[in-house]
SERO-4910 file (N, C-alpha, C, O; in steps of 0.05 Angstrom, whole numbers):
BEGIN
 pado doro    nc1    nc2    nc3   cac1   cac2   cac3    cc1    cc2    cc3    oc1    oc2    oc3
  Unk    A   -629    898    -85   -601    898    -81   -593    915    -57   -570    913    -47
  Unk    A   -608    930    -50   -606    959    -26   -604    942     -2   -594    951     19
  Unk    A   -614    915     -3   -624    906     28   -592    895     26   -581    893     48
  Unk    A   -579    891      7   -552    877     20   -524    891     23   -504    880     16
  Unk    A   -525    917     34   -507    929     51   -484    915     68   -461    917     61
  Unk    A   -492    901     89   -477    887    100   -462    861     82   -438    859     81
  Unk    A   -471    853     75   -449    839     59   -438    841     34   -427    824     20
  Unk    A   -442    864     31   -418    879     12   -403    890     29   -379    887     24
  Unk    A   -409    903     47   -390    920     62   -371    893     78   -346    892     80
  Unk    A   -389    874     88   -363    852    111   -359    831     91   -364    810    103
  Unk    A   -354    827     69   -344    809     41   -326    794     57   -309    804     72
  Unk    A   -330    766     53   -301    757     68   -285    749     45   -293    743     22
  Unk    A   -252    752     56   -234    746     30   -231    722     23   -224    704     38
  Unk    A   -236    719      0   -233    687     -6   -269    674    -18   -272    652    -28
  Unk    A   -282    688    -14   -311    687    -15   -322    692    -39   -320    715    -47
  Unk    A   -336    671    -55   -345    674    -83   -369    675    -84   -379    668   -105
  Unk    A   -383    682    -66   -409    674    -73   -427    677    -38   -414    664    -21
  Unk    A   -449    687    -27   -462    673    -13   -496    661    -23   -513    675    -34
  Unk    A   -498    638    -17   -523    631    -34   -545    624    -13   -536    621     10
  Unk    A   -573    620    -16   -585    613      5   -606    594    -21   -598    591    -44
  Unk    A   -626    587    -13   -645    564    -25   -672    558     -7   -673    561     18
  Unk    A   -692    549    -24   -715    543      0   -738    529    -25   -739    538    -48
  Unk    A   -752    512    -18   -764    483    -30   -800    496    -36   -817    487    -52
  Unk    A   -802    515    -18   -828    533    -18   -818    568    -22   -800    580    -10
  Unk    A   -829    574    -35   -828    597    -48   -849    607    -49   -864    590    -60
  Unk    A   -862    628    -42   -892    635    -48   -893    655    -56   -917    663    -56
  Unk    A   -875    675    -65   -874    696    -79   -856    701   -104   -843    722   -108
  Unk    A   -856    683   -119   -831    673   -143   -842    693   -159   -865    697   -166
  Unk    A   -817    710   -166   -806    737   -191   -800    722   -212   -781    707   -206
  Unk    A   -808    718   -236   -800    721   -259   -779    751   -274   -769    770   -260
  Unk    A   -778    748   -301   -759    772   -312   -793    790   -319   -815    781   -323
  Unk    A   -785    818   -318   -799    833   -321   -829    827   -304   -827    816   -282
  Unk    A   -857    834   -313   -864    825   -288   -887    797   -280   -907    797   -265
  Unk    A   -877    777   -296   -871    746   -304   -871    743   -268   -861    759   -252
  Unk    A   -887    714   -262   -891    702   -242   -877    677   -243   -881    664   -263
  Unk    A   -857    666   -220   -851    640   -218   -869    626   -195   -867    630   -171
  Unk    A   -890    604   -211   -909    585   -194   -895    557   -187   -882    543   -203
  Unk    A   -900    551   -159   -881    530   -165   -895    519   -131   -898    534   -112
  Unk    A   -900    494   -132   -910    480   -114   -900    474    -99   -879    462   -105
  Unk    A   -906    477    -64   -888    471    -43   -869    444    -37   -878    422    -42
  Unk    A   -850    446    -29   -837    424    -30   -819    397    -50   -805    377    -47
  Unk    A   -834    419    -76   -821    399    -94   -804    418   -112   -791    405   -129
  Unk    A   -801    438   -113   -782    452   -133   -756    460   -114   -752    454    -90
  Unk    A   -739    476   -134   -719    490   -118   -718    514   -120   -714    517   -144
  Unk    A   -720    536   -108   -704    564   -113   -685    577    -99   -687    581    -74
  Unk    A   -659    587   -118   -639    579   -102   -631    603   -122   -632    601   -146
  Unk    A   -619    634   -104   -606    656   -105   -580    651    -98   -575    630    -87
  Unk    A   -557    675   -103   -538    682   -101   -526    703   -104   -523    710   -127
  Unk    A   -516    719    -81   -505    737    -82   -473    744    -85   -458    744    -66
  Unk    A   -460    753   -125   -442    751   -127   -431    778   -130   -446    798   -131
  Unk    A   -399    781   -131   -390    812   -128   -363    808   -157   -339    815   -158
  Unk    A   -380    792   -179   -369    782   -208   -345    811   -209   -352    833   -202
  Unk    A   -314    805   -220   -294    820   -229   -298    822   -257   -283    811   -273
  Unk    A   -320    837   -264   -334    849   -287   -333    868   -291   -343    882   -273
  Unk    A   -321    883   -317   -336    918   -325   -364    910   -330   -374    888   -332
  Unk    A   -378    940   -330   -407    932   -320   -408    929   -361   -430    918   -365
  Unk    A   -397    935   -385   -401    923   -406   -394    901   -411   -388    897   -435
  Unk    A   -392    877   -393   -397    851   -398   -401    839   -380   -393    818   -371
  Unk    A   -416    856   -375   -447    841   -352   -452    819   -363   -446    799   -350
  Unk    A   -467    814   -397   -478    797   -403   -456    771   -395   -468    749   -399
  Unk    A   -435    769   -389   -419    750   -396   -426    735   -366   -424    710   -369
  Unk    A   -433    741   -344   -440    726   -325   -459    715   -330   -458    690   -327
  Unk    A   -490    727   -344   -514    714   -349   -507    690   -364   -521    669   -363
  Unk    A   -488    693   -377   -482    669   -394   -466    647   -372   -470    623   -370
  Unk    A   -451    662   -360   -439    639   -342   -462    618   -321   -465    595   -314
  Unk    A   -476    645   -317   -499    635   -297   -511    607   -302   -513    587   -287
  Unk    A   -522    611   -339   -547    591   -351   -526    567   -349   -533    546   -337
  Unk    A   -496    570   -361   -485    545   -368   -475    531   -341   -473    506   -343
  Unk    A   -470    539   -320   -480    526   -294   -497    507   -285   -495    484   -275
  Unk    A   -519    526   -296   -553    510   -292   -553    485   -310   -557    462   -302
  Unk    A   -549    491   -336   -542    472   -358   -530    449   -351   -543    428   -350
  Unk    A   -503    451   -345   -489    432   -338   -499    410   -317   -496    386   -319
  Unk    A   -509    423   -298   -519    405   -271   -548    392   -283   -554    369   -276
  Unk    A   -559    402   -296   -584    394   -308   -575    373   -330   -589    354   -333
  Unk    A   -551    376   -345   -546    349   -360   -540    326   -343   -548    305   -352
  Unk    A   -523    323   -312   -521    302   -307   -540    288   -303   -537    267   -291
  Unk    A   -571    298   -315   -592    281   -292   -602    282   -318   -609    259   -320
  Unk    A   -611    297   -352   -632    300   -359   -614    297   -395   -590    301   -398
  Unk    A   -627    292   -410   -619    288   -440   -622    328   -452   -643    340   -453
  Unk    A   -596    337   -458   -595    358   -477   -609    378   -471   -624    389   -486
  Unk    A   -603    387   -441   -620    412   -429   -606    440   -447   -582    445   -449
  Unk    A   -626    455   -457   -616    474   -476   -616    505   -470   -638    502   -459
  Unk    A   -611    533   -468   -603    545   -463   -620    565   -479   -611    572   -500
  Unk    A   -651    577   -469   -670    591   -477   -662    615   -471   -663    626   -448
  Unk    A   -650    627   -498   -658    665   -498   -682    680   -486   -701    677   -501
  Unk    A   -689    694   -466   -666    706   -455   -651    696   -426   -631    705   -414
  Unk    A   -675    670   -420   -665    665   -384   -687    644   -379   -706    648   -363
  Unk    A   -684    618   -398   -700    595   -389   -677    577   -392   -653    581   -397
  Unk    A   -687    559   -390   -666    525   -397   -691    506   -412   -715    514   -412
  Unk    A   -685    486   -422   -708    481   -437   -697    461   -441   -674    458   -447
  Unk    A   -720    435   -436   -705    405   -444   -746    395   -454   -767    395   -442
  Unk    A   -733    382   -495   -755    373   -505   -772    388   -503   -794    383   -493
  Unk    A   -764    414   -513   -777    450   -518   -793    454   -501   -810    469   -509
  Unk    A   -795    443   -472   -810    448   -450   -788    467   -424   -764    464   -420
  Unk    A   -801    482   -415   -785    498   -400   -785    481   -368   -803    470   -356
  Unk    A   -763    483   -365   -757    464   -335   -742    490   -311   -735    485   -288
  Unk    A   -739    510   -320   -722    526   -305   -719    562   -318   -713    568   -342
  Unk    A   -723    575   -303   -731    607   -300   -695    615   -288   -682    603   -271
  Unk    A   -688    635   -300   -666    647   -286   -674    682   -287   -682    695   -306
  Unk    A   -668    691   -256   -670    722   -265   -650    732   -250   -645    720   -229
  Unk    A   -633    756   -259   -607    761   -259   -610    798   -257   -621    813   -273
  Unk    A   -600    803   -236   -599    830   -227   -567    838   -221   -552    825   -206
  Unk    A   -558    868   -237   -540    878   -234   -535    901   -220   -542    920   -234
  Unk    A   -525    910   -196   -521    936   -191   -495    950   -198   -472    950   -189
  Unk    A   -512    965   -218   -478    978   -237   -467   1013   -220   -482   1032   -217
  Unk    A   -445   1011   -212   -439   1039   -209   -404   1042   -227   -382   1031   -226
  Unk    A   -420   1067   -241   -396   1075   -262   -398   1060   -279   -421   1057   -287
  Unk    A   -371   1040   -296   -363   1029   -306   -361    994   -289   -351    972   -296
  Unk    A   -373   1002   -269   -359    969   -257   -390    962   -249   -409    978   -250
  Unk    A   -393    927   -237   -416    921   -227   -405    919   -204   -384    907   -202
  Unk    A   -418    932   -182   -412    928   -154   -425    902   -141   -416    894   -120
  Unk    A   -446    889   -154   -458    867   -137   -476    857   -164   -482    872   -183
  Unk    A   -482    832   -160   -501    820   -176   -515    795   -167   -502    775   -166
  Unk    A   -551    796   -160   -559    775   -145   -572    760   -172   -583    771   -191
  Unk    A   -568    735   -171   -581    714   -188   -583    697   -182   -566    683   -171
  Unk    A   -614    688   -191   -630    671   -183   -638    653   -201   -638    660   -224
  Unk    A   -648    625   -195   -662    604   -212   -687    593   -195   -688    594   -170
  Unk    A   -708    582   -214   -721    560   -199   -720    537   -222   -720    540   -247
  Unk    A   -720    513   -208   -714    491   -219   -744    476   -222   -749    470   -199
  Unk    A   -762    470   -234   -777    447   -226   -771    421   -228   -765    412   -250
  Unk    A   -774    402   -200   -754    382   -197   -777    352   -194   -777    335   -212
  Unk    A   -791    349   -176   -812    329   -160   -836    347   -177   -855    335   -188
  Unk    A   -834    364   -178   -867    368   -188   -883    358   -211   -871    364   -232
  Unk    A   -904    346   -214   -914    334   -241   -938    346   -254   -945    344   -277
  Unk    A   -951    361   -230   -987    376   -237   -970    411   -239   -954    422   -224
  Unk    A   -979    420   -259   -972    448   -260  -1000    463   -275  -1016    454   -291
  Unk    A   -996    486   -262  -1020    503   -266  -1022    510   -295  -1004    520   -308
  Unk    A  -1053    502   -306  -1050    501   -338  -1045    516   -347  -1033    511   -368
  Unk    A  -1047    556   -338  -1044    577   -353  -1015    570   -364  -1014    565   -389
  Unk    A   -989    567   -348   -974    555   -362   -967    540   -386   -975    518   -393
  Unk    A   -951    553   -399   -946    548   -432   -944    520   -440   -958    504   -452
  Unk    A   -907    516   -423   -898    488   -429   -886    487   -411   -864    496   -414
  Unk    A   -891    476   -385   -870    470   -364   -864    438   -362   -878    421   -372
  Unk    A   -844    435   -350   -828    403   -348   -818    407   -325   -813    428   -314
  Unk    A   -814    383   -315   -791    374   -280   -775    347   -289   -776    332   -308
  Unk    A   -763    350   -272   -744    322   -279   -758    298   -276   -753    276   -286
  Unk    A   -782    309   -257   -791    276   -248   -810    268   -269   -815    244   -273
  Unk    A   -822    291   -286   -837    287   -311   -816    269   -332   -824    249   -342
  Unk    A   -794    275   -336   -775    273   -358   -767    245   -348   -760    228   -364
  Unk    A   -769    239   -316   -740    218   -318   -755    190   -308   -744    168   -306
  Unk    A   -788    199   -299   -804    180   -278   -787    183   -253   -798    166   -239
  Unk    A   -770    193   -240   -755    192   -217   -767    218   -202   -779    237   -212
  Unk    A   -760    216   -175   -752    236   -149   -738    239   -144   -726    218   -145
  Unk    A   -721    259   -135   -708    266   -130   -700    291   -107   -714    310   -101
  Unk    A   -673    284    -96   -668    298    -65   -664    335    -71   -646    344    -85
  Unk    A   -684    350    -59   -678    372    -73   -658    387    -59   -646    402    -74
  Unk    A   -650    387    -34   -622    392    -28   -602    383    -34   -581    395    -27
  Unk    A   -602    363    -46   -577    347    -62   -565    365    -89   -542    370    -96
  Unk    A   -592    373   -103   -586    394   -124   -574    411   -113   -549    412   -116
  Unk    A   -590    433    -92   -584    453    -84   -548    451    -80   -531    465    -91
  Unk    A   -546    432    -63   -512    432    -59   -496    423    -90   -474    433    -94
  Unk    A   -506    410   -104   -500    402   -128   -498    424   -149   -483    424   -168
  Unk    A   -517    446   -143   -523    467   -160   -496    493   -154   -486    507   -172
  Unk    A   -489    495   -124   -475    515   -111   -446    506   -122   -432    522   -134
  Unk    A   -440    485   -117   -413    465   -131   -413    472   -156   -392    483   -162
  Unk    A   -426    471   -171   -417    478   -207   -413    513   -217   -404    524   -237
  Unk    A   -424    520   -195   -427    560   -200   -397    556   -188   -379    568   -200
  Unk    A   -387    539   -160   -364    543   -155   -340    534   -169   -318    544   -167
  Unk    A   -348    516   -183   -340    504   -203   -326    521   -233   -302    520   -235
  Unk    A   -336    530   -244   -343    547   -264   -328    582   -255   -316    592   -275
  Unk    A   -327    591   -242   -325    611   -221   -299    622   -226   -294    646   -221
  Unk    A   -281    604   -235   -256    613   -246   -257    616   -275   -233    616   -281
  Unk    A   -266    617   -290   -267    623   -321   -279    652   -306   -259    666   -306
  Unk    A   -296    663   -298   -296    681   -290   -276    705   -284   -274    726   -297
  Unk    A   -261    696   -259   -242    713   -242   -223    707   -265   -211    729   -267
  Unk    A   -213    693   -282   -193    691   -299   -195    707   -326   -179    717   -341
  Unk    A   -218    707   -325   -225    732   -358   -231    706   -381   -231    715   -404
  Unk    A   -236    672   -380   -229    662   -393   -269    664   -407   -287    648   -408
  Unk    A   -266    695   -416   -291    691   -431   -302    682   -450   -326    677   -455
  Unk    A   -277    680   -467   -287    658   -492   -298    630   -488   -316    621   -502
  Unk    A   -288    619   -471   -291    600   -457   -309    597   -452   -318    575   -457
  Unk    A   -330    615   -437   -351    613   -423   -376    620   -448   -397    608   -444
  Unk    A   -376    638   -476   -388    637   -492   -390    621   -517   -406    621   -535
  Unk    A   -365    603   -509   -363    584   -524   -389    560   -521   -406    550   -535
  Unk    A   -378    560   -487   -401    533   -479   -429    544   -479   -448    532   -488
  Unk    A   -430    568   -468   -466    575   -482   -476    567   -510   -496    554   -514
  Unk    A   -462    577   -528   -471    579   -558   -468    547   -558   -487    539   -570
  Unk    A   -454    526   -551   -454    500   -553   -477    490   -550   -483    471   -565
  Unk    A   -493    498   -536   -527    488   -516   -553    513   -525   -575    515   -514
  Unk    A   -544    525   -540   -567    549   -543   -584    539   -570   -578    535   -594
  Unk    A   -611    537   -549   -626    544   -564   -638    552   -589   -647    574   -594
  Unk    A   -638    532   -606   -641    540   -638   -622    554   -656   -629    563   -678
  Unk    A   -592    555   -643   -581    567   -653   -564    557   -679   -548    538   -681
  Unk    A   -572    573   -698   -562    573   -725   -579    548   -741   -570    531   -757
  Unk    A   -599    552   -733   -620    527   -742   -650    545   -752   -657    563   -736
  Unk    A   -665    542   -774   -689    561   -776   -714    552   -762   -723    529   -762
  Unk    A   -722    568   -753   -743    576   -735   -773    591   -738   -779    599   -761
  Unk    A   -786    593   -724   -817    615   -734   -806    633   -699   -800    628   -676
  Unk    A   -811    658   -718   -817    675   -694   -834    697   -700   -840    703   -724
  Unk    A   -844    709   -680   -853    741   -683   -837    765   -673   -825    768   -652
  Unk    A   -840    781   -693   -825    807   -683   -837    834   -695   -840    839   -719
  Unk    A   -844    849   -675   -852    871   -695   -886    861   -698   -900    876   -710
  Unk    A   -896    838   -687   -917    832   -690   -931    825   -718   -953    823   -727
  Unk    A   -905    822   -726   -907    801   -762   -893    773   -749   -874    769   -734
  Unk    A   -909    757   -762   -894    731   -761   -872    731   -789   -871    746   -809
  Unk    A   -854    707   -779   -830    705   -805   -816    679   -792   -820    669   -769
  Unk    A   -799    672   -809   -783    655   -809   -748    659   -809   -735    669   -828
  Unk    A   -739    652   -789   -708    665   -798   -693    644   -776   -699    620   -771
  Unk    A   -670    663   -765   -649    639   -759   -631    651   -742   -618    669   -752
  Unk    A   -625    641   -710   -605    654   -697   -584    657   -704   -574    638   -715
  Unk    A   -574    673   -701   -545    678   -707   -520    680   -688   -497    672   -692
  Unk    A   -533    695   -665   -517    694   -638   -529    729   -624   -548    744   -629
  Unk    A   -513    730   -611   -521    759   -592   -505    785   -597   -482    786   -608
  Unk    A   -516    801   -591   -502    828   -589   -487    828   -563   -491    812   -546
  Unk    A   -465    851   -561   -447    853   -534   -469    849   -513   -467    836   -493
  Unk    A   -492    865   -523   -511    872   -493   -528    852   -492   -550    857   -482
  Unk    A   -523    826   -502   -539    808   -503   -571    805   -506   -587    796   -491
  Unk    A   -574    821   -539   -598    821   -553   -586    802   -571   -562    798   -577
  Unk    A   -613    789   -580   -612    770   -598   -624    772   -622   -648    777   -628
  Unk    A   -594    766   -642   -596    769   -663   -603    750   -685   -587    733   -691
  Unk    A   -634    753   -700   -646    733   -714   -638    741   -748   -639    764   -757
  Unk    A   -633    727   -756   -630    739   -793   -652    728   -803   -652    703   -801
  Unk    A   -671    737   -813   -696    731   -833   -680    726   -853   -657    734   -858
  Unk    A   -704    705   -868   -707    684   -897   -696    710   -914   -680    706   -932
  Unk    A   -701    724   -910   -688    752   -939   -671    768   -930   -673    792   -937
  Unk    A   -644    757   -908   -623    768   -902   -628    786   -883   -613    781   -865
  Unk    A   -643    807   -876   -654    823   -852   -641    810   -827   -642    787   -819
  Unk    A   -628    834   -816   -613    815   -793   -631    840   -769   -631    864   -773
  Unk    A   -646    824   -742   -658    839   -731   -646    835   -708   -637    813   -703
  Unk    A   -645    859   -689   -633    859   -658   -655    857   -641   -673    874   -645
  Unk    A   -656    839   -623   -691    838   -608   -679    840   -575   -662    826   -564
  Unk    A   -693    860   -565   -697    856   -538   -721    843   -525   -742    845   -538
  Unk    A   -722    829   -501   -734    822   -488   -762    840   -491   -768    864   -490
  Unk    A   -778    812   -498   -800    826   -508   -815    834   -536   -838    835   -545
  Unk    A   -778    841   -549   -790    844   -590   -794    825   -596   -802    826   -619
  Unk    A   -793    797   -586   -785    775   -607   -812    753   -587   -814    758   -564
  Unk    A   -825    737   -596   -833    721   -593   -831    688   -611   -837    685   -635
  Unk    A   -822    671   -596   -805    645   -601   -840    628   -612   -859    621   -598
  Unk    A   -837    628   -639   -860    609   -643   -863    578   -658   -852    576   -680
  Unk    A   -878    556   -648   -862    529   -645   -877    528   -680   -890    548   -687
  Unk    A   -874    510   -694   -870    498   -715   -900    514   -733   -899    529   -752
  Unk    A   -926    502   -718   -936    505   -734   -959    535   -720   -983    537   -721
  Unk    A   -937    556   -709   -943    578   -708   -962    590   -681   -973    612   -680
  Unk    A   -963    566   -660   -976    575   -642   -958    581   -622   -939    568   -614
  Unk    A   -972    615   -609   -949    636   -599   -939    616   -573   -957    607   -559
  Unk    A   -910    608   -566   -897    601   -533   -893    623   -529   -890    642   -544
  Unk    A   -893    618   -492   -880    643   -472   -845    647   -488   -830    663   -479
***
């Protein structure tokens, strides 16, 4: 966030956003220190540098704005793209899309916040260590123009952008919890490095996620306590 001085300091008025994008990526960040692999030419990754009218205690409320963005543009092309705790998208419990989201907080306020996605779009061969990855062209048999997203993708953050500046946050956690991920449906997970069975419930302010186990136990998981496990118990990313 240090390298972007200048455009915090020359912000032009009227300016929501500057975003940039590029189809080759050869050094893709995941959250924590998670690698995004992604083959030249056929994916997207596509940052943005926003200056969100947020107290820095509802930060989380952009991350949420962020995914349902991604979401949305990902339904016009794909069946029931869903909204993976803490920063995936997920269509037919395969992961199609990585979001990582950086805040620079001073005081009470966020002074700047860069966030980023990669999309996998044209790609069909992915590197096996990978859990469960998907692209559209897997899902749809199609190709597709990946600057068309890109501009397609910048339009819906601009889109969206006023539930923001307006405070209309219910609004914006409304449509998350609409698309999330297992929510309020029972599940297998790990936590604590016991397996169990329980059931989302929704998030904390700071956006930890809150699972209630089969015997009422309501647990708060950060990134990292909780491991998401599919049916018949073998560990996903």
């Amino acid at each position: 966030m240090e390298s972007y001085p200048l455009y915090l300091e020359n912000w032009e008025a009227g300016t929501l956003f500057y975003a940039i994008y590029t189809n080759h990526q050869t050094e893709g960040k995941g959250l924590a220190d998670n690698r995004w692999l992604s083959e030249p030419l056929k994916n997207l990754a596509f940052s943005a540098l926003f200056r969100p009218p947020l107290p820095a205690q509802k930060q989380f409320i952009f991350n949420q704005y962020f995914a349902v963005a991604i979401r949305d543009l990902l339904a016009q092309y794909l069946p029931n793209p869903q909204i993976k705790w803490p920063n995936d998208i997920y269509v037919n419990e395969k992961k199609i899309a990585g979001i990582l989201i950086h805040h620079l907080i001073q005081g009470e306020e966020i002074k700047a916040t860069i966030a980023g996605v990669g999309i996998n779009i044209n790609q069909i061969d992915f590197d096996p260590t990978l859990p469960n990855p998907t692209s559209m062209a897997l899902i749809t048999n199609q190709l597709y123009d990946v600057d068309q997203i890109a501009h397609e993708l910048a339009a819906k953050l601009d889109e969206l952008y006023g539930l923001i500046i307006n405070q209309e946050w219910d609004t914006i956690e409304k449509q998350y919890f609409q698309h999330f991920y297992r929510y309020l449906s029972l599940g297998n997970y790990k936590i604590g490095g016991q397996e169990m069975r329980g059931t989302i419930v929704g998030l904390s302010p700071y956006g930890q996620l809150l699972i209630q186990g089969e015997g009422g136990t309501l647990f708060t998981c950060n990134y990292k306590e909780v491991i998401f496990l599919p049916p018949h118990s073998t560990t996903e990313a």
